[in-house]
C-alpha positions as CSV (number, residue, x, y, z in Angstrom):
1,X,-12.2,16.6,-5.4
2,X,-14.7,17.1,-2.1
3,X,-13.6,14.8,0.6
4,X,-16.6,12.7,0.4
5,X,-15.7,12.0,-3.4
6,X,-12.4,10.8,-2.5
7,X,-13.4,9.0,0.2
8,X,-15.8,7.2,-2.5
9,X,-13.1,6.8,-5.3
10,X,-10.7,5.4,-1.9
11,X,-13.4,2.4,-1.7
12,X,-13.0,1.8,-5.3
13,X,-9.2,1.1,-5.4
14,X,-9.9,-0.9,-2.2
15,X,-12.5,-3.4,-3.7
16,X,-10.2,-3.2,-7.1
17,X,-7.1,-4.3,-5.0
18,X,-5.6,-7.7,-4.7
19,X,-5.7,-7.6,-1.1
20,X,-10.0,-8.4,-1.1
21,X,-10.1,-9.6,-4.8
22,X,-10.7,-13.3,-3.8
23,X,-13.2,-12.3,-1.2
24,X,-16.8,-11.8,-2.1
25,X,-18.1,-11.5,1.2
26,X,-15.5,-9.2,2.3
27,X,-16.0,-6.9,-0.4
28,X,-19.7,-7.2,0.2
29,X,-19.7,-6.0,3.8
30,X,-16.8,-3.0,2.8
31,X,-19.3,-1.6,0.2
32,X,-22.2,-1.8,2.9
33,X,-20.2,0.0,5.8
34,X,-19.0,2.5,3.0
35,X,-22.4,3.5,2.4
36,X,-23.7,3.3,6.1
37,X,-21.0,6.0,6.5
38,X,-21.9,7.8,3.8
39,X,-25.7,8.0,4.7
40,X,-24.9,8.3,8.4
41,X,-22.0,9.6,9.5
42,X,-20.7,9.2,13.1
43,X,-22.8,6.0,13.3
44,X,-21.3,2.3,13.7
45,X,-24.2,-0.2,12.2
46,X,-25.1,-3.1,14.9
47,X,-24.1,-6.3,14.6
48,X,-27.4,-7.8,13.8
49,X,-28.4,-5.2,11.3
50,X,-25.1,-6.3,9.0
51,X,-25.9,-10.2,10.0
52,X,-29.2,-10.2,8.4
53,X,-28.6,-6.8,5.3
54,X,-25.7,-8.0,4.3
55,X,-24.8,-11.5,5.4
56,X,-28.6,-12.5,4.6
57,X,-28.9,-14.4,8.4
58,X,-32.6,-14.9,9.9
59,X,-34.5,-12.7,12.2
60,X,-33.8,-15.0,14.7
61,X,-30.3,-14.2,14.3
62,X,-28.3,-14.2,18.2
63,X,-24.7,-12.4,17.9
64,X,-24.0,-14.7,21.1
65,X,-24.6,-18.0,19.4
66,X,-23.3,-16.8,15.9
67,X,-19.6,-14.7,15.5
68,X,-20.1,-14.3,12.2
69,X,-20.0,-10.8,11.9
70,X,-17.4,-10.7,14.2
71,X,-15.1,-12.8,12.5
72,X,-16.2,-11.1,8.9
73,X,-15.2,-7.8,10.4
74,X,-12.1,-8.7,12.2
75,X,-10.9,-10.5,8.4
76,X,-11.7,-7.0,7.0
77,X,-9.3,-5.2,9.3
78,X,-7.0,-7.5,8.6
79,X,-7.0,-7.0,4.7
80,X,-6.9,-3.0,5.5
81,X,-4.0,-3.3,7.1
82,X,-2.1,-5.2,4.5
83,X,-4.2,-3.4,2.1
84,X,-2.3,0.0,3.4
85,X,1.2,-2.0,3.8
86,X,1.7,-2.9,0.7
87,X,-0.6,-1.8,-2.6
88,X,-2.0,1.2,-0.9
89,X,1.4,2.4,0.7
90,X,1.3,5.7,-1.1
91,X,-2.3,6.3,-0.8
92,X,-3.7,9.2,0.4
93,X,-6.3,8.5,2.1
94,X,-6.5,5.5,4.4
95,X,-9.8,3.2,5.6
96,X,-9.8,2.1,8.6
97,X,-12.5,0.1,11.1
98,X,-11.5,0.8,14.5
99,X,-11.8,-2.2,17.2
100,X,-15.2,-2.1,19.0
101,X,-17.4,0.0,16.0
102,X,-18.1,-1.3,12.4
103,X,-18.2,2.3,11.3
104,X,-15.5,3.0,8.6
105,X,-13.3,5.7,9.5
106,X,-11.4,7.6,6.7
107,X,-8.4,10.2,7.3
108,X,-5.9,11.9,5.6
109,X,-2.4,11.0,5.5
110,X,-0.1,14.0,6.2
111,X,2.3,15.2,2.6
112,X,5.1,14.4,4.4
113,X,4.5,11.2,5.5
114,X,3.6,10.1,1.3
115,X,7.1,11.7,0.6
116,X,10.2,9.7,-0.1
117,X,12.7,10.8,2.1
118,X,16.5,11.8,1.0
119,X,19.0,10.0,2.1
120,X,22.1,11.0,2.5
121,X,25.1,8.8,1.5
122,X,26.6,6.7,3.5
123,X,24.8,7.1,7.1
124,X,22.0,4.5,6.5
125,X,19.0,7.5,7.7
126,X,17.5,10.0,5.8
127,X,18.4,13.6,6.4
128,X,21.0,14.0,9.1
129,X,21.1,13.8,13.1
130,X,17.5,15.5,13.9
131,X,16.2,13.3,10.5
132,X,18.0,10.0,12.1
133,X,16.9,10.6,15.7
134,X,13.5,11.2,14.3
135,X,13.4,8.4,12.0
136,X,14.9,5.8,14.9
137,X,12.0,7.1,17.5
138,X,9.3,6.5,14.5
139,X,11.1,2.9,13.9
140,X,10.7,2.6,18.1
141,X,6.8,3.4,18.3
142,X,6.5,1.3,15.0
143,X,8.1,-1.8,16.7
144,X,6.6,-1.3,19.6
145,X,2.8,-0.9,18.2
146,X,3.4,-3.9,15.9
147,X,4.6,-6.0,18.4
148,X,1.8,-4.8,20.9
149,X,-1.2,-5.3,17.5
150,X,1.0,-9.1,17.4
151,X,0.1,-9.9,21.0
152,X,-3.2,-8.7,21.2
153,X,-4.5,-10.8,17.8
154,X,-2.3,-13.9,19.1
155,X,-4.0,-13.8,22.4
156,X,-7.2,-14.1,20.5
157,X,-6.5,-15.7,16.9
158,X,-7.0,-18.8,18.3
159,X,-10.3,-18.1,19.8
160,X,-11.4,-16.4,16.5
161,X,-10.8,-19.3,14.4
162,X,-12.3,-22.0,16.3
163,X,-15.4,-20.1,16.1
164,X,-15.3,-20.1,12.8
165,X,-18.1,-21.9,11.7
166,X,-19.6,-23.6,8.7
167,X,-22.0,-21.2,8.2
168,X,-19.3,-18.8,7.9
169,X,-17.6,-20.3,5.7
170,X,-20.9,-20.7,3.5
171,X,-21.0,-16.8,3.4
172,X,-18.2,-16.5,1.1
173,X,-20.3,-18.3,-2.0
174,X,-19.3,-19.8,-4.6
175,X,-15.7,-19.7,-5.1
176,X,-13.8,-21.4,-7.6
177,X,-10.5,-23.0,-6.0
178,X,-7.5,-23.0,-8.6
179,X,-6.4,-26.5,-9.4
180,X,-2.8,-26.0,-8.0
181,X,-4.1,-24.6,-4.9
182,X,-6.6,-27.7,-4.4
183,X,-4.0,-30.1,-5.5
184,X,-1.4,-29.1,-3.1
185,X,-3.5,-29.0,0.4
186,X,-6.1,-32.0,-0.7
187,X,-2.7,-33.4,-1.2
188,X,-1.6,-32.7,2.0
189,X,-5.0,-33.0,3.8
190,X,-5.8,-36.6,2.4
191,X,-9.2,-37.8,3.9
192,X,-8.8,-36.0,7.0
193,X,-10.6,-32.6,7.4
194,X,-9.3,-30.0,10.3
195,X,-5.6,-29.6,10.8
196,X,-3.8,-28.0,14.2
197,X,-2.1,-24.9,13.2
198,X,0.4,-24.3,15.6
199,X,2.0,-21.1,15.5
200,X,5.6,-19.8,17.1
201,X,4.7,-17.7,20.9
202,X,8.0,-17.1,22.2
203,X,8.7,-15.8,26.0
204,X,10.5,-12.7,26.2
205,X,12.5,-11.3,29.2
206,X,12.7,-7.2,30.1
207,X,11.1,-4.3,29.4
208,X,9.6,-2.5,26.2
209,X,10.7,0.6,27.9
210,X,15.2,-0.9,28.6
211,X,15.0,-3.7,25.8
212,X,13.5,-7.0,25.3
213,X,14.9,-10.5,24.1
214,X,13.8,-13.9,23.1
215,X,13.9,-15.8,27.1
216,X,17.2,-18.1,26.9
217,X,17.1,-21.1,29.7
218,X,21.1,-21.0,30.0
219,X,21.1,-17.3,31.3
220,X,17.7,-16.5,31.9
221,X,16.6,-19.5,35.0
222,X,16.0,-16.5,37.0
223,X,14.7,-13.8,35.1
224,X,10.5,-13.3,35.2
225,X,8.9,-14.2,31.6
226,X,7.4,-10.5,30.7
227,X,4.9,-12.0,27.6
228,X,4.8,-14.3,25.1
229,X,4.7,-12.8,21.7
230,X,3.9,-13.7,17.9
231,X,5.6,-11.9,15.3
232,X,3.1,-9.7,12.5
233,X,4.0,-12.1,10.0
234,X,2.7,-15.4,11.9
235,X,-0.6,-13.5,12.5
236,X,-0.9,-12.7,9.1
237,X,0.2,-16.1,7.5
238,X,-2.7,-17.4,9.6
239,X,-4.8,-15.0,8.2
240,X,-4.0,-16.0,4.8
241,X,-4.2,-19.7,5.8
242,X,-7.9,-18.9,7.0
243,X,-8.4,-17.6,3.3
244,X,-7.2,-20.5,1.4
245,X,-9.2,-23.3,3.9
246,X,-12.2,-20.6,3.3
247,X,-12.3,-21.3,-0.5
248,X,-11.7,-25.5,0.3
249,X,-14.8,-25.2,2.9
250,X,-12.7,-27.3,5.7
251,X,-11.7,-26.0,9.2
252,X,-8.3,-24.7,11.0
253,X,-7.7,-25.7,14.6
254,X,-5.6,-23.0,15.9
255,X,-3.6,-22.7,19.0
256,X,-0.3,-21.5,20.6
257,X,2.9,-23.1,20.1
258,X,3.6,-22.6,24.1
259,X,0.1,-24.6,24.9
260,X,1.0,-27.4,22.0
261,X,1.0,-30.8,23.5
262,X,2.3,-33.8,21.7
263,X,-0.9,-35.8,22.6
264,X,-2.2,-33.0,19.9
265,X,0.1,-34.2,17.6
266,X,-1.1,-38.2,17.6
267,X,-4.3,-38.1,15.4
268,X,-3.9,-35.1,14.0
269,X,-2.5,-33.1,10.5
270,X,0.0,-30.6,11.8
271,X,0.7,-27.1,10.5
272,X,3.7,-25.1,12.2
273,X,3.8,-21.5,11.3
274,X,7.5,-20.4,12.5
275,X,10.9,-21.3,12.9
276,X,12.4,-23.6,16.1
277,X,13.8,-20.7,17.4
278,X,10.5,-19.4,18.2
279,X,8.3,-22.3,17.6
280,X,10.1,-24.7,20.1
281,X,7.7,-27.3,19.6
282,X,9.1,-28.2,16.4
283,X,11.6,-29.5,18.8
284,X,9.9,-31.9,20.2
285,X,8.8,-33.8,16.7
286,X,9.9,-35.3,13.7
287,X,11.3,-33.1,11.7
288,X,13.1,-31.8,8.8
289,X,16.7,-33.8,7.5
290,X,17.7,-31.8,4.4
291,X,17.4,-28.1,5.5
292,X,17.4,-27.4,9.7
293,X,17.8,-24.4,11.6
294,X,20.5,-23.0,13.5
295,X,21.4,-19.8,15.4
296,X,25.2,-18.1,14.1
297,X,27.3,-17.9,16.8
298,X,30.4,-16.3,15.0
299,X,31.0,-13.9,11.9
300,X,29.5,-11.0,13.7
301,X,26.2,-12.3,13.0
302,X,26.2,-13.9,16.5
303,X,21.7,-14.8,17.3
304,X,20.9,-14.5,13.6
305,X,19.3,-17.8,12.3
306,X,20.1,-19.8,9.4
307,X,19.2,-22.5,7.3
308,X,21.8,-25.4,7.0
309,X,21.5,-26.6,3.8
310,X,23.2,-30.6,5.0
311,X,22.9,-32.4,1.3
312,X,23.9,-29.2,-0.7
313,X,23.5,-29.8,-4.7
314,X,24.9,-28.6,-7.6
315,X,24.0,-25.3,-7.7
316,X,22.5,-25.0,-4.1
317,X,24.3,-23.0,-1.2
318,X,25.0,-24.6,2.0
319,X,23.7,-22.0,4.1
320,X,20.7,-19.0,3.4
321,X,21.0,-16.0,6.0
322,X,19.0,-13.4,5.7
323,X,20.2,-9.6,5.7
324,X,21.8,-9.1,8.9
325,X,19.7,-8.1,12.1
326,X,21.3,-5.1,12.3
327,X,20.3,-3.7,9.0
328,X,16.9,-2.7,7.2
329,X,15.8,-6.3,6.2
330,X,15.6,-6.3,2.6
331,X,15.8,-10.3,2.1
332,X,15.2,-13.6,4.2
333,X,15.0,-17.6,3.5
334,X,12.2,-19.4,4.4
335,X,11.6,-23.4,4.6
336,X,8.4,-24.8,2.9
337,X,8.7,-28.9,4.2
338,X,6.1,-31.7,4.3
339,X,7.2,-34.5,6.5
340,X,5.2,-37.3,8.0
341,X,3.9,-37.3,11.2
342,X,4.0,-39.1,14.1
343,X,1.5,-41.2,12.9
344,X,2.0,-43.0,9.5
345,X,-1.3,-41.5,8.5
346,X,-0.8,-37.7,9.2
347,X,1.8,-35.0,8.0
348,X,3.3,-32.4,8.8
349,X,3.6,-29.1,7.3
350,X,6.3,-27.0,8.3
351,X,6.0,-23.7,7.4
352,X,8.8,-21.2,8.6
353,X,11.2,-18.2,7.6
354,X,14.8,-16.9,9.2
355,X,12.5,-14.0,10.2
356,X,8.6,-13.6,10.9
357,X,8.7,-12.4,7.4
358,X,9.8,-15.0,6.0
359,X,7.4,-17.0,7.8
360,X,4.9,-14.7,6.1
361,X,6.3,-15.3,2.8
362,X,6.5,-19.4,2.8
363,X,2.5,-19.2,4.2
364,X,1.6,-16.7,1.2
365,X,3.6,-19.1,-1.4
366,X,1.6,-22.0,-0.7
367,X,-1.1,-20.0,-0.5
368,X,-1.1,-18.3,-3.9
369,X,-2.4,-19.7,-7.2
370,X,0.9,-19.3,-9.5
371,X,3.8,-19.7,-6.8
372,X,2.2,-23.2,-5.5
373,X,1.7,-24.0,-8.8
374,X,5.9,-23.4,-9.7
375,X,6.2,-26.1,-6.6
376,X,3.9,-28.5,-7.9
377,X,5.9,-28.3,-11.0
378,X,9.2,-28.7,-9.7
379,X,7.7,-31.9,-7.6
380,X,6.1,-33.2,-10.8
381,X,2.9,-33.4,-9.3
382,X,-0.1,-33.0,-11.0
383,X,-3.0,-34.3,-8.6
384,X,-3.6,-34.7,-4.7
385,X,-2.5,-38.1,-4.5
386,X,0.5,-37.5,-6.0
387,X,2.0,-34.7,-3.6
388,X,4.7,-37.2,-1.8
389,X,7.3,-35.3,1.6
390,X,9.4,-32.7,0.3
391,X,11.5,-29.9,1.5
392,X,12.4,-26.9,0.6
393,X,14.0,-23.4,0.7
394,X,12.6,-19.8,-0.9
395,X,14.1,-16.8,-1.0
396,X,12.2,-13.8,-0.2
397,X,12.9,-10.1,-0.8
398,X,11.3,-7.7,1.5
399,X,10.1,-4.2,1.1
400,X,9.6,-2.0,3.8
401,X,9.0,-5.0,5.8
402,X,6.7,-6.4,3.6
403,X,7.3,-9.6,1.4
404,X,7.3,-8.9,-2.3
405,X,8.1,-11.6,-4.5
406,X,9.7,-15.6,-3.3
407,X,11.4,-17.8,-5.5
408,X,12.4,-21.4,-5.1
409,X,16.2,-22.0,-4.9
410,X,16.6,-25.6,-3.7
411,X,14.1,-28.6,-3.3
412,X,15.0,-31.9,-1.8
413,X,12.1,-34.6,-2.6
414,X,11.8,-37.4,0.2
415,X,13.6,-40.7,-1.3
416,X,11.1,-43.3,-2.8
């Protein structure tokens, strides 16, 4: 197979995947900058050429009044990238749309790097010393470029989505929302329309290059804030957020929980993506009774967060721990809680793992047709107006730091 055949039959399994399956629009433009590449290679398509080919906008069309194709393309990255982390992981030959261009790129992923490695009983890495010390520098510039890819979309994320406008949304046509799915967050929403999502941004003290921790006010007074950083899975639970309010036609608000104010939280629906021991706003509101975070401070899993389980049932544990930090994270908990706000009118959606995948996870379950519909059913809800505060706890397993599949191990419905 000639390279610009399997660069073809690559688009194919993209636009057959389940990462843009629900996405018109977003396959629409792939297919277009597939066959820009194809008929000019080397060449990025301007912005106002895809606005009004594929998007169908007027001649008058201004890409400084108007980010649609902006936001449209930056979506598409974002459904690449988890495209190639989870379906596509094997895949030889990866799609990309670097920042700046909206010319597709392909390459070719190196044998070895498609290859599972051996691993060799009982030292946790894959070949020996030279494997290990080559594997923990990969896991190093890994970190370090997610964490870097996490600050640069947080830092913008909120711009992005408040730009998002109606005529954006009216790009995606007609999509049919699934009744659990419109149940749950009409349920939720009630008459109001645009929600805050507030999502965690935690300061962090040192250096990338000696180490760098979560800042702590008892020991930290003195010590200069490097950053403040949002963990991959926030950004992409945001992402998939955007997608669900997408197909309901209603708006996100989005901003950083380190800029969150409670005068926000008066007249307002709240979202919070992110446990309190990033999203420290969560602090400052009402919040959750049956499940509640807390950090481990014995065991030898001294930092690690938990969730306390304070009414445990029959059946239910009293605490859920994920696998310990200093292990390959294989499985996390992650709180799904509606509670009312600070007005009687509004709620509050708390949505928030042990880990930012967790936090991933519990976004994605509420987000998905068949998972949302298992909640509704353990509610005994059938309809918007019936969804009443609730809380619960999922359980999330984890694949190469990617959440696979939740399940819902205890639920707590708000007394009547």
């Amino acid at each position: 197979m000639n390279g610009t055949t399997e660069n073809q039959a690559q688009i194919e399994r993209l636009l057959a995947s389940r990462s843009l399956h629900s996405s018109d629009s977003l396959r629409k433009l792939l297919q277009y900058l597939a066959k820009q590449a194809s008929s000019h290679p080397g060449a990025s398509p301007k912005e106002y050429q895809i606005a009004t080919e594929v998007f169908g906008r007027h001649e008058d069309f201004d890409p400084h009044l108007d980010s649609l194709v902006r936001v449209q393309a930056a979506r598409l990255r974002a459904k690449l990238a988890e495209y190639y982390a989870s379906e596509g992981s094997a895949d030889r030959v990866v799609v990309e749309i670097p920042k700046g261009t909206y010319g597709l790129k392909f390459h070719e992923r190196e044998a070895a790097a498609l290859a599972a490695p051996e691993v060799v009983p009982g030292s946790g890495v894959s070949g020996g010393p030279m494997a290990a010390a080559s594997t923990r520098r990969w896991v190093i510039v890994l970190v370090a470029f997610a964490m870097l890819l996490a600050a640069s979309l947080a830092v913008g994320i909120d711009r992005l989505l408040l730009q998002h406008s109606t005529e954006s949304r009216a790009a995606e046509g007609s999509v049919a929302v699934a009744p659990p799915i419109r149940a749950f967050w009409e349920g939720f929403l009630g008459h109001h329309e645009q929600p805050w999502v507030i999502f965690s941004n935690a300061p962090f003290v040192g250096r990338p290059d000696t180490g760098m921790r979560y800042f702590d006010a008892k020991h930290d007074a003195k010590a200069p804030i490097l950053d403040h950083y949002t963990g991959v899975g926030e950004v992409l639970a945001i992402h998939a957020l955007d997608g669900v309010f997408g197909q309901l036609r209603k708006q996100l608000r989005v901003k950083r929980g380190s800029l969150f104010s409670l005068d926000d939280a008066k007249n307002n629906d709240l979202i919070f993506i992110g446990s309190p021991s990033e999203n420290l706003t969560l602090l400052e509101i009402p919040n959750t009774r049956e499940f509640i975070f807390r950090r481990v401070d014995c065991c030898g899993r001294e930092g690690n967060v938990e969730i306390v389980n304070v009414h445990p049932r029959d059946g239910e544990a009293k605490e859920y721990l994920a696998t310990p930090s200093n292990q390959v994270l294989t499985e996390d908990y992650a709180l799904i809680a509606l509670v009312p706000g600070l007005e009687a009118s509004y709620s509050v959606l708390i949505l928030a793992g042990t880990t930012t995948i967790g936090t991933q996870a519990s976004v994605e379950y509420v987000s998905q047709q068949n998972s949302v519909g298992e909640l509704l059913k353990a509610l005994g809800v059938s309809s918007a107006g019936q969804l009443k505060p609730f809380e619960g706890v999922i359980h999330v397993k984890v694949v190469r730091g990617v959440p696979v599949s939740s399940e819902l191990v205890a639920l707590h419905k708000a007394a009547s």
